[in-house]
C-alpha positions in Angstrom: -24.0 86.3 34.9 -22.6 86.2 31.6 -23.7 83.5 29.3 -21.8 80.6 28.7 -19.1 80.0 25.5 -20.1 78.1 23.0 -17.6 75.3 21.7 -16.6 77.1 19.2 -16.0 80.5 21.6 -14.1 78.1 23.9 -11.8 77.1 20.6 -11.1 80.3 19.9 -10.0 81.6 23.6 -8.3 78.3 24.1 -6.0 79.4 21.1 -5.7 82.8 22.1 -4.9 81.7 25.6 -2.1 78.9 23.6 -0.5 81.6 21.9 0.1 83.8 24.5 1.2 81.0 27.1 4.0 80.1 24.1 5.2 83.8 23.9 5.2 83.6 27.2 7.7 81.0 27.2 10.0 82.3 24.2 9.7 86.1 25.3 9.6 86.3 29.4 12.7 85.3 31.5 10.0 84.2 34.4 8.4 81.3 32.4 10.1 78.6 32.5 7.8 75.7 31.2 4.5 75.2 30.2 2.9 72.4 29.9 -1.0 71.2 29.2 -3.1 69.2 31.1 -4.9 65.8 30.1 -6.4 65.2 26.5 -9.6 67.5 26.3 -9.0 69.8 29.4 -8.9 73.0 28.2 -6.4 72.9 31.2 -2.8 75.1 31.5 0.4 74.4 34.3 2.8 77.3 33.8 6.3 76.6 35.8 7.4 80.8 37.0 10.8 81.2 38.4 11.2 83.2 41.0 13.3 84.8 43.7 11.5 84.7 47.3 10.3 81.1 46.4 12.6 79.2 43.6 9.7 78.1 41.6 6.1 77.7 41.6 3.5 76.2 38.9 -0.2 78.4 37.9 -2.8 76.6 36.7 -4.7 78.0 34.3 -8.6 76.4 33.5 -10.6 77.2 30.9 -14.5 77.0 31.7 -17.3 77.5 29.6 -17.5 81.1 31.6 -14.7 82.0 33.5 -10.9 81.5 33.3 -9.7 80.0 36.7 -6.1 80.1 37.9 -4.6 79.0 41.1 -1.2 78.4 42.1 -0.1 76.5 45.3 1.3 79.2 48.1 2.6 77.5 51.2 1.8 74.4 53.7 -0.4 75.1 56.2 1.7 77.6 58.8 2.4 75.5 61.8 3.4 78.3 64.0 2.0 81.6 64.9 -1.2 80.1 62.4 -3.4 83.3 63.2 -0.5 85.6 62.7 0.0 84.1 59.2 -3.6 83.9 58.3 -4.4 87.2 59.5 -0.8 88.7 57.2 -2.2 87.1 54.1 -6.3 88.2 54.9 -4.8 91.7 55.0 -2.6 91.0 51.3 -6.0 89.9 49.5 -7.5 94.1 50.1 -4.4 95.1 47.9 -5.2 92.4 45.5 -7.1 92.8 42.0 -9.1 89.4 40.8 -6.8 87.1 43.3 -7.3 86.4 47.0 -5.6 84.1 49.5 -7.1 81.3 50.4 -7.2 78.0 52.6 -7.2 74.9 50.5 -6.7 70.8 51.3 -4.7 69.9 54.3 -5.2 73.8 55.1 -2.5 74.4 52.5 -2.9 78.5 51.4 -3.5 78.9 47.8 -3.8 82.1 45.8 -6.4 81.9 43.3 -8.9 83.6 41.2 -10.8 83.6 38.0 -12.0 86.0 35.1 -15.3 85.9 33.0 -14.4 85.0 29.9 -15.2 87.9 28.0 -12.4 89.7 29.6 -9.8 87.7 29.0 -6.8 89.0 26.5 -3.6 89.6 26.3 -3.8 92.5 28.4 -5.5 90.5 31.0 -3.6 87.6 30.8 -0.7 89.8 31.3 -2.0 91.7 34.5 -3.2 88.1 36.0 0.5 86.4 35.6 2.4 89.7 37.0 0.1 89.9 39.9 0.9 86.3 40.5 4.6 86.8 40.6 4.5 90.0 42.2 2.2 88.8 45.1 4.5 85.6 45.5 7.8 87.9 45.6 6.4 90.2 48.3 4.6 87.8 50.4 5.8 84.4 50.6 9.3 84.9 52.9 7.1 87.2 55.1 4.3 84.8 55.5 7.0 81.9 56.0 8.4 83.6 59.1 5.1 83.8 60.4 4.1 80.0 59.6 7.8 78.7 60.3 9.5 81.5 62.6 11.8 78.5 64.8 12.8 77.4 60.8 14.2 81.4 60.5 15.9 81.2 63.9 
């Protein structure tokens, strides 16, 4: 395990992370807001427009070793449930440094998290186009699953 950031590391990233979350904004169609969290989080919510599911917000938090990120997927499925958790089991082998996952009130999040050390621009890239991609190609599917008498 990597060793933990010092204050002054976490400074640093937190800026890096800043600058590229307000390019972000000015530069990509898909951001539409982003916002930070309480006074002294080190603590992100990124507002993405999309087209499968209208809009959706990540959260982005800054640890002293690992970037975490989450965004809210769906309410728990209250149809065909094993049909929908069994589609979005089989979504997390295609996915790089994400997975599905079952959160409170069995709500499905997708979420993941990077050591610290990796993160850059590069990486901060991949991480917000895998979270749009993912969200594009599986949210209506795994609605119909979850919801199929809403689709009828």
């Amino acid at each position: 395990m990597d060793a933990p950031f010092s204050p002054a590391e976490l400074d640093a990233l937190e800026a890096e992370i800043g600058t590229w979350l307000t390019d972000q904004l000015e530069h990509n169609p898909v951001v539409a807001a982003v916002e930070r969290g309480e006074p002294g989080e080190r603590r992100w919510y990124v507002r993405l427009r999309g087209e499968e599911k209208d809009v959706y917000s990540v959260w982005y938090t800054l640890g002293q070793r690992t970037l975490r990120y989450e965004t809210y997927f769906m309410p728990a499925p209250v149809e065909n449930r094993e049909g929908c958790y069994r589609y979005l089991l089989a979504r997390n082998a295609e996915l790089y440094g994400m997975a599905f996952g079952i959160g409170a009130e069995e709500a499905v999040f997708l979420s993941g998290q990077l050591g610290n050390g990796a993160v850059d621009r590069a990486e901060l890239d991949r991480v917000l186009g895998t979270f749009y991609a993912t969200v594009e190609r599986c949210f209506r599917p795994a609605m119909r699953l979850g919801y199929s008498s809403a689709f009828t």
